[in-house]
C-alpha positions as CSV (number, residue, x, y, z in Angstrom):
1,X,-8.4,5.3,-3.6
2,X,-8.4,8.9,-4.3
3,X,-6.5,8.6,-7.3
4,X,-8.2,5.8,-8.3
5,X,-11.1,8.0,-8.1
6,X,-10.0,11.0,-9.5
7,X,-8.6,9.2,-12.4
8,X,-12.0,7.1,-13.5
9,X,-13.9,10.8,-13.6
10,X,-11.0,12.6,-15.7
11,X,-9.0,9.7,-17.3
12,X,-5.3,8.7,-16.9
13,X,-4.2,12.2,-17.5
14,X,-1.8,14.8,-15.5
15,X,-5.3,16.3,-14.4
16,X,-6.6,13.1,-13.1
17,X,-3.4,12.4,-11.1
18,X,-3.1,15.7,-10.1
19,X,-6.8,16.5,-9.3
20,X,-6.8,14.5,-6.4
21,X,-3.9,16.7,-5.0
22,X,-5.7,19.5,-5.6
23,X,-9.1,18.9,-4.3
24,X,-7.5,17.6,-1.2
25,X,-4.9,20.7,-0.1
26,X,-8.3,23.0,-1.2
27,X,-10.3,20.9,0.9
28,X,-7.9,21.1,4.1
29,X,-7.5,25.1,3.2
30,X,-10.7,25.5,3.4
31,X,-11.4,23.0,7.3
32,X,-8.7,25.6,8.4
33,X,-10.2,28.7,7.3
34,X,-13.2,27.4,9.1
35,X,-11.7,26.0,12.5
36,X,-9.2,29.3,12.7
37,X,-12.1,31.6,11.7
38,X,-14.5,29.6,14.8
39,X,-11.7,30.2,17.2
40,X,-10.3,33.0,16.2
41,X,-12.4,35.8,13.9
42,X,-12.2,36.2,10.2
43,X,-9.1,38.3,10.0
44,X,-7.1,36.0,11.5
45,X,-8.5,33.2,9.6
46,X,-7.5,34.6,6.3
47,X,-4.1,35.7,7.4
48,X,-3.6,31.8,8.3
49,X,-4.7,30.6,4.9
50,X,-2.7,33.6,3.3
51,X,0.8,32.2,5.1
52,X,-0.4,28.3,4.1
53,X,-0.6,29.5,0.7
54,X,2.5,31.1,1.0
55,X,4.6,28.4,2.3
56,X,6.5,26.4,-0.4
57,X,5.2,22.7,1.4
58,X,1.3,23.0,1.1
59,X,2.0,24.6,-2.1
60,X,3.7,21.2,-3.3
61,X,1.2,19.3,-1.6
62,X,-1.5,20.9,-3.7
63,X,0.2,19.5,-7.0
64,X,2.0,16.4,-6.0
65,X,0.1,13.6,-5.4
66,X,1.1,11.8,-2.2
67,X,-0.1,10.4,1.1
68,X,0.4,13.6,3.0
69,X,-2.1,15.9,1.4
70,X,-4.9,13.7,2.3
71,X,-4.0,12.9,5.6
72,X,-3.2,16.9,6.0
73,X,-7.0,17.2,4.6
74,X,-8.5,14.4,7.5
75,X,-6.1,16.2,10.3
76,X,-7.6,19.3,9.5
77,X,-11.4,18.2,8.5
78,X,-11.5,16.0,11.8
79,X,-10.0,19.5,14.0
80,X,-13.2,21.4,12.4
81,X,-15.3,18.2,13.8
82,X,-13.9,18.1,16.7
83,X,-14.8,21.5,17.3
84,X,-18.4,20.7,17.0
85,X,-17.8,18.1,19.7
86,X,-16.7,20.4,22.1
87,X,-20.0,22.1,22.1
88,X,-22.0,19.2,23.1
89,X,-23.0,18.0,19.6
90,X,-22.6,14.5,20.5
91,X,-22.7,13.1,17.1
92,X,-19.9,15.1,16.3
93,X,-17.4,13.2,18.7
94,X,-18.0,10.1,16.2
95,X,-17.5,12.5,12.9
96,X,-14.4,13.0,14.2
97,X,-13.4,9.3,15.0
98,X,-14.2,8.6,11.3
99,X,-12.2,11.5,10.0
100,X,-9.2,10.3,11.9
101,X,-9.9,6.3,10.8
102,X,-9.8,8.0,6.7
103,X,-6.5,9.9,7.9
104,X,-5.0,7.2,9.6
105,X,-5.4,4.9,6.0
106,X,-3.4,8.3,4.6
107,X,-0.6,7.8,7.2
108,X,-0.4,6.2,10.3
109,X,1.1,9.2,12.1
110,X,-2.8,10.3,12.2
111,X,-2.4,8.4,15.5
112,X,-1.4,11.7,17.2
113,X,-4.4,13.5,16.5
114,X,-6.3,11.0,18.8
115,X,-3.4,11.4,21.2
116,X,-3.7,15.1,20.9
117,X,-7.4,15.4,21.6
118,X,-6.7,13.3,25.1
119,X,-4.6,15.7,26.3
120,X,-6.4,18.7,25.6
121,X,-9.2,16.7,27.6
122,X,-6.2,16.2,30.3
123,X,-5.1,19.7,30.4
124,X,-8.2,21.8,29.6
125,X,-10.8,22.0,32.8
126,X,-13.9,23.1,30.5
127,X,-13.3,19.7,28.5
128,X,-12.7,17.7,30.9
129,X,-16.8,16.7,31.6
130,X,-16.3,14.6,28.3
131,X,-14.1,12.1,30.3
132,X,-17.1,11.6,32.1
133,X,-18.9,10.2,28.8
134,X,-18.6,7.5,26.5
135,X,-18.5,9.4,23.6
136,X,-14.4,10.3,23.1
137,X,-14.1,6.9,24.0
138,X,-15.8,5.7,21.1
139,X,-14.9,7.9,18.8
140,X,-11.0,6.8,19.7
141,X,-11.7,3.5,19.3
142,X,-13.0,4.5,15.6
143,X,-9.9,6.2,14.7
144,X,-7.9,3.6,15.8
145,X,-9.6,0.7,14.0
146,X,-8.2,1.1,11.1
147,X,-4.6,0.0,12.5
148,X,-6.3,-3.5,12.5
149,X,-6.4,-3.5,8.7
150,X,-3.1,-2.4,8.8
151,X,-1.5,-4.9,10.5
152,X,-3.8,-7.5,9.1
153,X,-1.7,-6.6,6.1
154,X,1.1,-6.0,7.1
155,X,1.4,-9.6,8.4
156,X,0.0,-10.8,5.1
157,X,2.4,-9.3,3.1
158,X,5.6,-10.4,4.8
159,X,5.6,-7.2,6.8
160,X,6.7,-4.6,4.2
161,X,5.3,-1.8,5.8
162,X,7.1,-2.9,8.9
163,X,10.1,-3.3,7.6
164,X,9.9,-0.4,4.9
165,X,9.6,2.6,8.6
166,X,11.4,0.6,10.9
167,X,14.7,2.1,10.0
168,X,13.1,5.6,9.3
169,X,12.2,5.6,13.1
170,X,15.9,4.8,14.1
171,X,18.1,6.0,11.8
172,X,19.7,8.4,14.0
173,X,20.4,5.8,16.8
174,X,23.2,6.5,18.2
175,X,23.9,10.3,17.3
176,X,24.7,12.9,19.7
177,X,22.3,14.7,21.0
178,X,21.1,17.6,19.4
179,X,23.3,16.1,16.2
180,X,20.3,16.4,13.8
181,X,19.0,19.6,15.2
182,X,20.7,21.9,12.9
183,X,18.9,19.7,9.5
184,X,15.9,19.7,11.1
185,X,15.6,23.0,11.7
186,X,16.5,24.2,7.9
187,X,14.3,21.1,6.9
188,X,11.2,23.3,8.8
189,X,12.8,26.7,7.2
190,X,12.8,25.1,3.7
191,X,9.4,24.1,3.8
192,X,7.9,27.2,5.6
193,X,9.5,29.8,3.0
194,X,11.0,32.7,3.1
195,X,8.0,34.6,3.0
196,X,6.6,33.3,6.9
């Protein structure tokens, strides 16, 4: 949809395909400025987008026009929300729920944020009033709607998607453990840089 978007405004051009890239990893700079500035202070706001512009990944993201950069944009768009919630701005709890329904159409591993915000819920005592409320409630439910469409078609179209990350999720069946360790860990090396 995005490049679909992007495309119709600047034509079927390296800049349409690209802009959507673009506008998305500036977009999810930017909801991290904010939420690290919020929690944080300014300095160590722009030291965090200084080592997310330094890291070869987000850097790729910004050009290369996949799923991840605008799921990466929701993730961090929906944290900035949910910061809002936390305060008591009730409206803000279904922001957030929205957010992670968009992400969740990105990639399905959006399904953690929701997950995420639970435990902090769990685990923090000063959050843990809004279990008291229907309000995360709701707003999970939102974020999880979207994995109706997603089966919907998924069973319509001879479950490709299911088929297509069913082996993803197990190709290491079987291995030792700690076998993979050692690629995972240069895999998170590669893609942080040399510079962080």
């Amino acid at each position: 949809w995005l490049l679909r978007a992007t495309t119709l405004l600047l034509g079927d051009t390296l800049l349409g395909i690209r802009a959507a890239a673009a506008l998305t990893a500036a977009g999810g700079a930017a909801f991290l400025f904010a939420t690290v500035r919020r929690l944080l202070g300014p300095r160590v706001a722009t030291a965090a987008l200084l080592l997310l512009l330094a890291a070869p990944l987000p850097a790729a993201g910004g050009i290369v026009a996949t799923y991840d950069g605008p799921q990466v944009f929701f993730w961090c768009a929906a944290l900035w929300s949910l910061l809002h919630a936390l305060d008591g701005k009730v409206r803000w709890w279904y922001v957030t729920g929205l957010l992670c329904a968009a992400g969740t159409f990105c990639k399905v591993t959006m399904v953690f944020f929701p997950v995420g915000v639970l435990a902090l819920l769990l685990w923090h005592p000063g959050h843990r009033r809004w279990l008291r409320t229907p309000h995360p409630y709701l707003a999970g439910l939102i974020a999880l709607l979207p994995f109706a469409a997603l089966f919907a078609w998924d069973r319509a179209h001879e479950r490709m998607s299911s088929l297509h990350t069913a082996p993803l999720s197990r190709r290491h069946t079987g291995a030792a453990p700690g076998r993979w360790l050692g690629a995972l860990l240069a895999g998170q090396l590669a893609a942080l840089g040399p510079a962080l």
